[in-house]
KEPA-730511 format. One record per residue (C-alpha): residue number from 1; x, y, z; residue in three letters. Coordinates in steps of 0.001 Angstrom, whole numbers. Example, Ala and Ser with C-alpha at 12.3 -4.5 7.8 and 13.67 -1.06 7.14 Angstrom:
2
1 / 12300 / -4500 / 7800 / ALA;
2 / 13670 / -1060 / 7140 / SER;
***
This chain:
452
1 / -38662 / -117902 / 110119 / UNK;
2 / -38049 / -120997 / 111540 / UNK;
3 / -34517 / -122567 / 112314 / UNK;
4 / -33482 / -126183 / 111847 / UNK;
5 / -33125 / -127635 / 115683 / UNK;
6 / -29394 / -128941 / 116198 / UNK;
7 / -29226 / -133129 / 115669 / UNK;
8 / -30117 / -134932 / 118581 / UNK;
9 / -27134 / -136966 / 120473 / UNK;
10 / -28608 / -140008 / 120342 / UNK;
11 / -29049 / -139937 / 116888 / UNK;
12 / -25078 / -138807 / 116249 / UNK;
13 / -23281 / -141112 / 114278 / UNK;
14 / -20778 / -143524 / 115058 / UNK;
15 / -17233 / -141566 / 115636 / UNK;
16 / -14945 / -141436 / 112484 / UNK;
17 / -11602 / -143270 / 113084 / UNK;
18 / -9033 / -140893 / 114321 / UNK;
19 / -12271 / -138685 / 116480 / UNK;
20 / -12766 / -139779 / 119670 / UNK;
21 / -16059 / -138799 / 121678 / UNK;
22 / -14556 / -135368 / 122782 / UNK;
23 / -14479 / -133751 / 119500 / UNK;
24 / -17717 / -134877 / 118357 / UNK;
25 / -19183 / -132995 / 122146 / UNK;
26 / -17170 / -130106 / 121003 / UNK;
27 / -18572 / -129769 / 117503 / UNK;
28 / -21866 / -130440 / 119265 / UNK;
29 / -21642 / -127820 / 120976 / UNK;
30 / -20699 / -125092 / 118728 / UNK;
31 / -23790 / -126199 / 116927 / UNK;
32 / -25657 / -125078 / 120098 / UNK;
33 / -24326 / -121712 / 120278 / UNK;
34 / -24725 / -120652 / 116679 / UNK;
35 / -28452 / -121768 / 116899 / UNK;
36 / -28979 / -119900 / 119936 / UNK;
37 / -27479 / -116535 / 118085 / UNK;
38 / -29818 / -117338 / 115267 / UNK;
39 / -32655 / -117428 / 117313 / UNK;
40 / -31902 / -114123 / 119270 / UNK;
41 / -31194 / -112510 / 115586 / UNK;
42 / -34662 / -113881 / 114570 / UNK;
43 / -36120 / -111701 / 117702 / UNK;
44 / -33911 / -109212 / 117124 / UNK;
45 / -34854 / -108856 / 112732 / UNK;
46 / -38514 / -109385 / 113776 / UNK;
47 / -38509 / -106280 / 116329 / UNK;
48 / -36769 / -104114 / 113533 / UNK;
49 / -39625 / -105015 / 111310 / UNK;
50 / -42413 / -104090 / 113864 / UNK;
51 / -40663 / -100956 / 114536 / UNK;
52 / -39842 / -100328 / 110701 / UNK;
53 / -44208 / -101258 / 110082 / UNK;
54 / -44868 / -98697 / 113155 / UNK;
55 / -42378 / -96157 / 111635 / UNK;
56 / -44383 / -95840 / 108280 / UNK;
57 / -47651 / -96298 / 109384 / UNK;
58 / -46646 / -93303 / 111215 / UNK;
59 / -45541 / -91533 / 108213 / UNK;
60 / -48700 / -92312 / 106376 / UNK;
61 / -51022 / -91293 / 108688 / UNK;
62 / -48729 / -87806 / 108542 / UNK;
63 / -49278 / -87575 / 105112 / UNK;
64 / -53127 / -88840 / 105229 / UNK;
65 / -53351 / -85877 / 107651 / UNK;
66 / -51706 / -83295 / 106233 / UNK;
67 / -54590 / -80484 / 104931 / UNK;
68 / -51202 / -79355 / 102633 / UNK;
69 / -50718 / -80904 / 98749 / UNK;
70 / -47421 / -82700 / 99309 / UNK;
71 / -45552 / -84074 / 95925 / UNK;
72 / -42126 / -86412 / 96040 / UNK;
73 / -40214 / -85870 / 92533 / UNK;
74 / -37158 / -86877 / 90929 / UNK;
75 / -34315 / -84594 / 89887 / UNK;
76 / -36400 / -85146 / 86203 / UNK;
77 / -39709 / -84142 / 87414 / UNK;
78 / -41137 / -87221 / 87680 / UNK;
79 / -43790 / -88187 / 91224 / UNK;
80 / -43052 / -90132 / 92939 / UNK;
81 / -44868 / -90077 / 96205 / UNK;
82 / -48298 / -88066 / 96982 / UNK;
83 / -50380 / -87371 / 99971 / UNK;
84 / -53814 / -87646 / 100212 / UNK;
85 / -54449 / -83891 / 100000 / UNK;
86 / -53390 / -83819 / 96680 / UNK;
87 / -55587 / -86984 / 95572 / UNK;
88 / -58344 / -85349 / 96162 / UNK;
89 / -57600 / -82093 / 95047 / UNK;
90 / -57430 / -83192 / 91546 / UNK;
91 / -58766 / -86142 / 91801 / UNK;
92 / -56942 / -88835 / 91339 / UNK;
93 / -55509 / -91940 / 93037 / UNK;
94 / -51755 / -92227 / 94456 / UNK;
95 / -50717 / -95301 / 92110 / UNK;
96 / -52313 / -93190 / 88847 / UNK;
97 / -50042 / -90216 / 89595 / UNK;
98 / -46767 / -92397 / 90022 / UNK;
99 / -44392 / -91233 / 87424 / UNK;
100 / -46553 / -88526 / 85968 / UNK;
101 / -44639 / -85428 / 84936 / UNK;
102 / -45087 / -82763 / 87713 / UNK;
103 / -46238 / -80198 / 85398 / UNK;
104 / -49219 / -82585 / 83937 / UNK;
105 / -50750 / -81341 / 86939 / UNK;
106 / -51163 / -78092 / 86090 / UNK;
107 / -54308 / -76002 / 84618 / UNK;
108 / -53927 / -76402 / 80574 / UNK;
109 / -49889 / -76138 / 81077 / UNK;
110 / -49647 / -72979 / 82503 / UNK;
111 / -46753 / -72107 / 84517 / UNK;
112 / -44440 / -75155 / 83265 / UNK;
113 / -41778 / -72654 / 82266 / UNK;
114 / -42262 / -71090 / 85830 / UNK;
115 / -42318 / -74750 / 87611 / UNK;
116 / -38693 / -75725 / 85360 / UNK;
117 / -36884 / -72985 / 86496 / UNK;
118 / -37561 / -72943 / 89566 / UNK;
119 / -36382 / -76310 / 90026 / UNK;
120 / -33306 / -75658 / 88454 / UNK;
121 / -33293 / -72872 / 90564 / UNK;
122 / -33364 / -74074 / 93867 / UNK;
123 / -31106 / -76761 / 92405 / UNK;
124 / -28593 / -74244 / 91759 / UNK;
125 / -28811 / -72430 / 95280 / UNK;
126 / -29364 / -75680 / 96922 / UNK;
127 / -32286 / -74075 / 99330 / UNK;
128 / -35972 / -74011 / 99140 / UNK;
129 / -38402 / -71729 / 97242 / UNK;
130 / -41838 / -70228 / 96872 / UNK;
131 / -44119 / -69853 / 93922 / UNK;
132 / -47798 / -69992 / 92880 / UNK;
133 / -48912 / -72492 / 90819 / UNK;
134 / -52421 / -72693 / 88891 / UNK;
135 / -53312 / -76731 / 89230 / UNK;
136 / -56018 / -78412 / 87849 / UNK;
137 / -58517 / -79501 / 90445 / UNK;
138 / -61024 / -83207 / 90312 / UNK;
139 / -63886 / -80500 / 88279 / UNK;
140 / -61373 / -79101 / 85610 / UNK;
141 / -61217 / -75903 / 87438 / UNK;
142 / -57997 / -73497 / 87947 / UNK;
143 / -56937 / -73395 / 91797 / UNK;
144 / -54139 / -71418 / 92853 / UNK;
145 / -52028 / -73381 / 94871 / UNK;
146 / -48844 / -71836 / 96954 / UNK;
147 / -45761 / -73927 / 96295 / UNK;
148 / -42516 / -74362 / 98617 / UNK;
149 / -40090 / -76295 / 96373 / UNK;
150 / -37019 / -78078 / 98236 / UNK;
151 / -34488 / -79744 / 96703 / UNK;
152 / -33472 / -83534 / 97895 / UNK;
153 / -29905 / -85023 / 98141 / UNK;
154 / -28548 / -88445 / 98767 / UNK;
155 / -25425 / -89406 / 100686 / UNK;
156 / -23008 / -88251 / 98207 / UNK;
157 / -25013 / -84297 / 98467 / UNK;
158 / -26419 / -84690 / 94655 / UNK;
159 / -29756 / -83625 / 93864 / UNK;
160 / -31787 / -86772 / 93638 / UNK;
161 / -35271 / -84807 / 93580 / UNK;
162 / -37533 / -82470 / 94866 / UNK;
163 / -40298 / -82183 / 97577 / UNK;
164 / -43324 / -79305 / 96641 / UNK;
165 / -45354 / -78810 / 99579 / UNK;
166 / -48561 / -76342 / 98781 / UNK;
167 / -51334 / -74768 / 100739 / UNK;
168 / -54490 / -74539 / 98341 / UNK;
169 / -54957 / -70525 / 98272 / UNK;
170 / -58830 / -70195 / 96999 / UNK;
171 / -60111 / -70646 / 100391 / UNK;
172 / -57770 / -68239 / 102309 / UNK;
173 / -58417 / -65225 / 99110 / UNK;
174 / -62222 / -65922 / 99413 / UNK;
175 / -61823 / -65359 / 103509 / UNK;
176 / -59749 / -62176 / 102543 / UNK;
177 / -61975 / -61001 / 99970 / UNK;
178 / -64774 / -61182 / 102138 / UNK;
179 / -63149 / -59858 / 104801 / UNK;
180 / -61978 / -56663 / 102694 / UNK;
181 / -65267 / -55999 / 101576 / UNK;
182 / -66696 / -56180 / 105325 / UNK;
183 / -63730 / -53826 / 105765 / UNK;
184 / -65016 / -51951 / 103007 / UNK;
185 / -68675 / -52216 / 104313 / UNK;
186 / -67389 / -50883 / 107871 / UNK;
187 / -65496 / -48108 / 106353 / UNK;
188 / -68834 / -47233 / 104363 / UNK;
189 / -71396 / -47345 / 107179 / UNK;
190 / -68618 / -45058 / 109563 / UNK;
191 / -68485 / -42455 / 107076 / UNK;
192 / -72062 / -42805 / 106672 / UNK;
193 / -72888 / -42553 / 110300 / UNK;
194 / -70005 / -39134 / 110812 / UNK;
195 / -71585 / -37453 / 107753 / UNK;
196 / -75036 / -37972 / 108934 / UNK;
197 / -73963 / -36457 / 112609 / UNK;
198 / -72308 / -33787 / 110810 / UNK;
199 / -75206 / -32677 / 108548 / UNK;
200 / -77461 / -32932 / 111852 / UNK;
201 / -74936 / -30688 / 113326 / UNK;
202 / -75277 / -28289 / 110396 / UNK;
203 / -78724 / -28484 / 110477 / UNK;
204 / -78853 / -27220 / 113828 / UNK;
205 / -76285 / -24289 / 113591 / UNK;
206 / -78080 / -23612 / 109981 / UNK;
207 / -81550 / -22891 / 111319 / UNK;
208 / -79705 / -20425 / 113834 / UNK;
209 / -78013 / -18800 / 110936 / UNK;
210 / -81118 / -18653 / 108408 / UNK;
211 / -83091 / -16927 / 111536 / UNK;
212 / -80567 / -14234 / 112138 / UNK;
213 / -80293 / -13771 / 108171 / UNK;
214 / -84206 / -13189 / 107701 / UNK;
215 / -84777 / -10037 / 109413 / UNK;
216 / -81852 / -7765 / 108093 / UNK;
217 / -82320 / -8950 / 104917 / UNK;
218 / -85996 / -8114 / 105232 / UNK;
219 / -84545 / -4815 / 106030 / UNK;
220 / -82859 / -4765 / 102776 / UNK;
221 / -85527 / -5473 / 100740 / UNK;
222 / -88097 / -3355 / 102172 / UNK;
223 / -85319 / 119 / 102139 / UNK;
224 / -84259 / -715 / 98583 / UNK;
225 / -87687 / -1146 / 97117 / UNK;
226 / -88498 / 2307 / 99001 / UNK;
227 / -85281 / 3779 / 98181 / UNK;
228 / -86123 / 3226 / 94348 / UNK;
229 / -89582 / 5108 / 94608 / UNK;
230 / -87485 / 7883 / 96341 / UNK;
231 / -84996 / 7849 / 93395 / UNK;
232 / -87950 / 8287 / 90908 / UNK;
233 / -89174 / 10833 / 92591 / UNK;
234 / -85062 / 12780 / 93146 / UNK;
235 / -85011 / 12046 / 89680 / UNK;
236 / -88266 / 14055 / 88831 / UNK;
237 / -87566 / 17056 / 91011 / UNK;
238 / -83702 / 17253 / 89802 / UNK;
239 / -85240 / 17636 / 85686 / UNK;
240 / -87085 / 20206 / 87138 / UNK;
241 / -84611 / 22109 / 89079 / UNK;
242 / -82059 / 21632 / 85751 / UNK;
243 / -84653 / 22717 / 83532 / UNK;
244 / -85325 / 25929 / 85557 / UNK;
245 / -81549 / 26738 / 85778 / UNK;
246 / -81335 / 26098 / 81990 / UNK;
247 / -84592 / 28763 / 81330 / UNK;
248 / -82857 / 31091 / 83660 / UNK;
249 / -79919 / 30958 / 82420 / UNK;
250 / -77996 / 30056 / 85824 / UNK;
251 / -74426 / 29009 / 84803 / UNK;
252 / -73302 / 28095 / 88790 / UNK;
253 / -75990 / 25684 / 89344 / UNK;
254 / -75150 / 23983 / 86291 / UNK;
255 / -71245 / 24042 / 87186 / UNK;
256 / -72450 / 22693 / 90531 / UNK;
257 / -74192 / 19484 / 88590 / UNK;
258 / -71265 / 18848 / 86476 / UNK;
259 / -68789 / 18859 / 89051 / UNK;
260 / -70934 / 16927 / 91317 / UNK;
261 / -71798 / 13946 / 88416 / UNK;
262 / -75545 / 14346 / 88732 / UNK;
263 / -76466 / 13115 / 85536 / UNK;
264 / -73754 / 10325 / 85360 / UNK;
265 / -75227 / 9450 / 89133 / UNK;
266 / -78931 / 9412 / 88112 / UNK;
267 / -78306 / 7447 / 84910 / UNK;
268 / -76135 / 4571 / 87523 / UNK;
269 / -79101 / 4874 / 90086 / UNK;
270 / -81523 / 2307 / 88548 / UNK;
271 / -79133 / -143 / 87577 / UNK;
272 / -77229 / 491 / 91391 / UNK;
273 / -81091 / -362 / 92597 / UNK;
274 / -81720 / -3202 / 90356 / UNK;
275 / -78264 / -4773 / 91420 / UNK;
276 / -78668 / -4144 / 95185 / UNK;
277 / -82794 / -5836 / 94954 / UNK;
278 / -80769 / -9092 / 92871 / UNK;
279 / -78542 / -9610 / 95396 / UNK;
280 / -80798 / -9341 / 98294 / UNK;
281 / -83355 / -11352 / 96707 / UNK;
282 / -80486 / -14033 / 96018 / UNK;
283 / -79282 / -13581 / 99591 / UNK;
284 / -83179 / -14386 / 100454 / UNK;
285 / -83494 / -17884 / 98105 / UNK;
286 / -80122 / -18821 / 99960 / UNK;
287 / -81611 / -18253 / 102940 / UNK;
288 / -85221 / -19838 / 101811 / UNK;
289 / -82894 / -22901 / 101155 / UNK;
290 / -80852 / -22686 / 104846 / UNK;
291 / -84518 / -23039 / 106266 / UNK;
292 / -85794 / -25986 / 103987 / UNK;
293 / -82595 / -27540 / 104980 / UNK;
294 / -82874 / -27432 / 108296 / UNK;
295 / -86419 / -27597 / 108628 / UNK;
296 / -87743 / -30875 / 110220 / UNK;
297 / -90450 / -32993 / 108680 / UNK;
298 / -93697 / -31846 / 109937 / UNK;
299 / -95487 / -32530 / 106708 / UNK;
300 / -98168 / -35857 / 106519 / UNK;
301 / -97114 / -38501 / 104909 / UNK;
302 / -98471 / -40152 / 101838 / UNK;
303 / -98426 / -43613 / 99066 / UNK;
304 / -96680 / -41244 / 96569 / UNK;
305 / -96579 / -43314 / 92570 / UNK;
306 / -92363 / -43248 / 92299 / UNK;
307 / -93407 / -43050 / 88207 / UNK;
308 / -95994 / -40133 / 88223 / UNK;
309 / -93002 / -38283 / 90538 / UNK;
310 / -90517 / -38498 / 87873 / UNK;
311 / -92659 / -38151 / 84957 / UNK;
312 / -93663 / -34463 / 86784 / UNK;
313 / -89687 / -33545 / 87248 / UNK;
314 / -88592 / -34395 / 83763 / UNK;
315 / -91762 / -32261 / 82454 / UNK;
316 / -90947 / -29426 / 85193 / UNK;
317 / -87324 / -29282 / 84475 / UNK;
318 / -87856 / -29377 / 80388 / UNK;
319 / -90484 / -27129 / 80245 / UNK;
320 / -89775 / -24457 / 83428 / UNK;
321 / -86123 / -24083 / 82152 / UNK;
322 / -86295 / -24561 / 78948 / UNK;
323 / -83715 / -27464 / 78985 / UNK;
324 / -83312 / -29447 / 75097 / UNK;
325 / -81924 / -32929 / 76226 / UNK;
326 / -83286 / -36377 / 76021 / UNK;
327 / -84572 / -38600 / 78917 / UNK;
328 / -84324 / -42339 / 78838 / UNK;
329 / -86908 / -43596 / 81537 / UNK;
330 / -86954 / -47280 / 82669 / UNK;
331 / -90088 / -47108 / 84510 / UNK;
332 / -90819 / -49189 / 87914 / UNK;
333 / -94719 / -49934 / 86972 / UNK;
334 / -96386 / -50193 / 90574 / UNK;
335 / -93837 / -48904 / 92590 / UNK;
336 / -95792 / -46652 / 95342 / UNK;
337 / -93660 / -44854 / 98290 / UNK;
338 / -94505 / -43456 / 101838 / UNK;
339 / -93298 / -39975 / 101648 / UNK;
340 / -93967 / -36495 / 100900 / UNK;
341 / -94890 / -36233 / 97230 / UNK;
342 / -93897 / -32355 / 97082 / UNK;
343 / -90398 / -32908 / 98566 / UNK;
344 / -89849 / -35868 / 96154 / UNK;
345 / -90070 / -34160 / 93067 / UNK;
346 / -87656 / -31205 / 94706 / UNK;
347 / -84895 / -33741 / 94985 / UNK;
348 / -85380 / -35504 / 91789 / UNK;
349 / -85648 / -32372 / 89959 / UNK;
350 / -82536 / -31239 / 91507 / UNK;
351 / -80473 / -34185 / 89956 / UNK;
352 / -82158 / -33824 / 86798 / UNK;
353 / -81496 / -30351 / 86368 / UNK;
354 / -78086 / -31253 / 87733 / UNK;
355 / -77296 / -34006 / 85567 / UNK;
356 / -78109 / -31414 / 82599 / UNK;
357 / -75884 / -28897 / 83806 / UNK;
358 / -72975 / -31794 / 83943 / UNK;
359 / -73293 / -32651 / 80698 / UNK;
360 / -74098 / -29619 / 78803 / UNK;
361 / -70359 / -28233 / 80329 / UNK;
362 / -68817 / -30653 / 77650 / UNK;
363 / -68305 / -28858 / 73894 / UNK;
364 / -70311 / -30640 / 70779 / UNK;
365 / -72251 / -32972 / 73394 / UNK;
366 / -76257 / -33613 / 73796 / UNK;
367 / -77078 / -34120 / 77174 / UNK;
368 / -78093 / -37737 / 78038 / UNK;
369 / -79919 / -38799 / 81141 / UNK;
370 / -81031 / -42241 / 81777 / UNK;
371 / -83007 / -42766 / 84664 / UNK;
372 / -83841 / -46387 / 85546 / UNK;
373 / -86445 / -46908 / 88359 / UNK;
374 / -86550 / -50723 / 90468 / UNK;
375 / -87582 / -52562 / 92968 / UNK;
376 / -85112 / -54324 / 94925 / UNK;
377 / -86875 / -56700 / 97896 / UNK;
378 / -88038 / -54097 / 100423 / UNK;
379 / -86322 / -50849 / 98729 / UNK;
380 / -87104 / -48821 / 95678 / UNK;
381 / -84195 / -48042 / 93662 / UNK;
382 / -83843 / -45071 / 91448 / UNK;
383 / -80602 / -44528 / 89262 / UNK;
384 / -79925 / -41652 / 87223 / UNK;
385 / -76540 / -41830 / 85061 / UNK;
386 / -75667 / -38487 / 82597 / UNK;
387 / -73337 / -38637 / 79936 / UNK;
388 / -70981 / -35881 / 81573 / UNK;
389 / -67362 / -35172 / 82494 / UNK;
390 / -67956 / -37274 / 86069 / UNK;
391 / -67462 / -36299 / 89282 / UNK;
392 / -63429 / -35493 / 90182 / UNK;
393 / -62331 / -37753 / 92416 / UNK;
394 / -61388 / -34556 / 95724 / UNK;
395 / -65272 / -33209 / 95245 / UNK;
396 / -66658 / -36957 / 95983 / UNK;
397 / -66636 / -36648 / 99463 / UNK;
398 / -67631 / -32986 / 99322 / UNK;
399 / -70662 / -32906 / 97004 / UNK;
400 / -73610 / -33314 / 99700 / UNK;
401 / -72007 / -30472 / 101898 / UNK;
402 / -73854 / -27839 / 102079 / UNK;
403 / -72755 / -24560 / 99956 / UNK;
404 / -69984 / -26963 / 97979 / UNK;
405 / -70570 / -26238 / 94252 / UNK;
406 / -68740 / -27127 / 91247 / UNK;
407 / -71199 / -24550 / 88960 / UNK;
408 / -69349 / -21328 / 88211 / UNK;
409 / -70204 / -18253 / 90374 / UNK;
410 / -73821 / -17380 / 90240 / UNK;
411 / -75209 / -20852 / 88665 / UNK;
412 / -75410 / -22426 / 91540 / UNK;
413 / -75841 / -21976 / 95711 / UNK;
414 / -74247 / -25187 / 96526 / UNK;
415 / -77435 / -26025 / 98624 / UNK;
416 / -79094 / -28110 / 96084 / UNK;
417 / -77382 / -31576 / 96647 / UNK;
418 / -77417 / -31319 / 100544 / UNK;
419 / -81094 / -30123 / 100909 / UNK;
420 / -81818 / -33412 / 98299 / UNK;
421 / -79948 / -35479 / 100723 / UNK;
422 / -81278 / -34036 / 103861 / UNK;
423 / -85008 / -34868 / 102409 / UNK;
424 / -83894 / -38475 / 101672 / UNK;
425 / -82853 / -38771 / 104525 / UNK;
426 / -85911 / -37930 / 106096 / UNK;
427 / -87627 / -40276 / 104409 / UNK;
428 / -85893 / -43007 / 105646 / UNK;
429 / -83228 / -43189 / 102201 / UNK;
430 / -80369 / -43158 / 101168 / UNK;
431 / -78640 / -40784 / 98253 / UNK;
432 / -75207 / -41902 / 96777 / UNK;
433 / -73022 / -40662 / 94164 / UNK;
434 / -70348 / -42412 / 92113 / UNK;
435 / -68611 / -42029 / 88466 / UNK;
436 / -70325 / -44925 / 86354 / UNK;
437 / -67909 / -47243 / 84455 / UNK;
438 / -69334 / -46298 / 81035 / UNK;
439 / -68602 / -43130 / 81830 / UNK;
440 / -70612 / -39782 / 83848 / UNK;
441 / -72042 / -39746 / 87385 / UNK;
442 / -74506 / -41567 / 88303 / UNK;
443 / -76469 / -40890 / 91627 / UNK;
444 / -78373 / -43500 / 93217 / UNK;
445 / -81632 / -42674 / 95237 / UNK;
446 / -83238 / -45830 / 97390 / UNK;
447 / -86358 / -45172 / 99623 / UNK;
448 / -87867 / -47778 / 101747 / UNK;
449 / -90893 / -49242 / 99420 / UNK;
450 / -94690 / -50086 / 100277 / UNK;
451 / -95597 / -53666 / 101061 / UNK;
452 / -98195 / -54707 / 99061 / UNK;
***
């Protein structure tokens, strides 16, 4: 702005009658000093405008900067200032948004209710607050945004407006899913790692146990099978001896066999034997299985056909036991392991005959197994899911132990699962267990597979 420059003295004119020369110099010269204060206001106004220009490019780049969704309202709702962040989360320019209703940002409307009361919320206790808010983003997508609402006041203290300042929250829950389920992962592998040092452990102090077992129970066997040749034999000789007291008519020596329960004691003896060979012959399997589980893998290895395997264990376990229950196979055509062909079907005929004990437990039910065999990049994948009560949730993280049985005394030696897992583990595998969402267990056998 440019001020008019004071009239020159030569071009003054002529005094007025009754002003002589003096007054006119004086009114000069207040002329001079109110242009000089114009021109240092001039300075002055035009500093106050760089500084006001510096001030709120300042601000802008604050807001340009800001990674957080910043929104200026008025006490109805209304925007009335945006930051970039929030442009291009939903995609939108600054002037479009100006005067859009605050909740016309939201994904399909959801939330408004929330968004009103909290304003006249915060109104109310004149202090910030916090809530989550689903927005719609530039793609039409819900994105959960975290929302600190503040009320604004003018001079006077009434509530002019409001300031929501968000933090997009996708990002930060994708970084904490994933970083739950590499908790989850770590938790997996650690229990994975302890339970395989503890079942090596086992394995050791097993085979110690299993050797000390053999030979008394050896003992057993051999003394019961001679003791029941010897009872034949008693057996023989007593008849006679009663027979010969009977003929001569010897009423002591038959007083002697009735107090003494001779008859009552041979008729017990065989069934005494039979009992006493049953449970050292059971003692000896439980044993037979301490040995397998311990054993190492000496045995050559072979391309075993995954298909044939579990085609032989369904016919094995219907046929051997005599099981009625139907099989659904989803065959893996091609799918060839390196492994021991003979230990294979063990441990699959082990769940099978498992699975069918699982479900048959349940009244008015036909036992369902599906077995689904696949290939999954470098790992064969075998999943067998019965229709059964499940596994309880305090027996999950006992199941592979060894002698841990759910069966009801004499059904079961609790060695079954952990000589299956010891063998897959041998091979390279893995075997898991978990209670399937439709319902049953479902174990889940992977072995490394053949590159063809």
């Amino acid at each position: 702005m440019e001020l008019p420059r004071p009239p020159d003295l030569m071009s003054v004119p002529r005094p007025l009658d009754g002003l002589d020369d003096g007054a006119w110099l004086d009114v000069i010269q207040k002329m001079d000093e109110v242009y000089s204060r114009l021109l240092a206001d001039e300075v002055a106004l035009e500093q106050k405008n760089a500084q006001l220009e510096a001030s709120q490019q300042l601000v802008y780049s604050l807001l340009s900067s800001m990674s957080d969704v910043l929104v200026a309202a008025d006490a109805q709702g209304q925007i009335e200032q945006t930051n970039q962040a929030l442009c291009e989360l939903v995609g939108s320019t600054d002037a479009a948004l100006m005067g859009v209703p605050m909740h016309s940002l939201l994904y399909h409307g959801q939330g408004a209710d929330l968004l009103q009361g909290m304003m006249q919320r915060t109104t109310h206790l004149r202090q910030g607050d916090t809530v989550e808010l689903m927005l719609r983003d530039r793609a039409g997508q819900s994105v959960p945004v975290d929302f600190t609402v503040t009320p604004r006041y003018d001079g006077r203290r009434r509530c002019v407006g409001y300031v929501f300042v968000g933090r997009p929250m996708a990002e930060i829950k994708r970084a904490y899913r994933q970083l739950h389920e590499a908790h989850e992962a770590l938790k997996r592998t650690q229990q994975q790692l302890l339970h395989a040092e503890k079942m090596s452990s086992l394995g050791r102090l097993v085979a110690g146990v299993a050797h000390e077992l053999n030979n008394p129970i050896s003992f057993v066997l051999g003394n019961v099978h001679v003791l029941n040749r010897y009872t034949t034999r008693l057996r023989q000789y007593l008849d006679a001896v009663h027979a010969e007291a009977a003929l001569s008519h010897n009423p002591e020596l038959m007083v002697l066999a009735q107090k003494l329960r001779i008859e009552p004691i041979l008729r017990d003896l065989p069934s005494l034997m039979d009992g006493t060979i049953e449970g050292a012959q059971r003692t000896a399997s439980i044993v037979d299985g301490l040995k397998r589980f311990s054993a190492l893998d000496g045995e050559e290895r072979e391309v075993v056909d995954v298909n044939a395997v579990i085609e032989r264990a369904i016919h094995w376990v219907r046929t051997g036991m005599k099981l009625d229950f139907d099989v659904e196979l989803q065959a893996c055509p091609g799918c060839v392991v390196l492994g021991n062909a003979g230990q294979l079907l063990q441990v699959l005929m082990n769940l099978i005959q498992n699975a069918y004990d699982a479900a048959s437990a349940l009244p008015d039910v036909t036992p369902v197994l599906k077995i689904k065999a696949r290939r999954e990049a470098c790992w064969l994948e075998i999943q067998l899911h019965d229709n059964g009560p499940g596994i309880a949730p305090e027996a999950m993280s006992s199941i592979f132990e060894p002698f841990f049985t759910t069966k009801p005394v004499g059904k079961g030696t609790g060695l079954g699962l952990s000589i299956s897992y010891g063998i897959v583990e041998r091979h390279a595998g893995t075997l898991t267990a978990h209670n399937h969402p439709q319902g049953g267990a479902e174990f889940v056998l992977r072995l490394p597979a053949v590159q063809k």
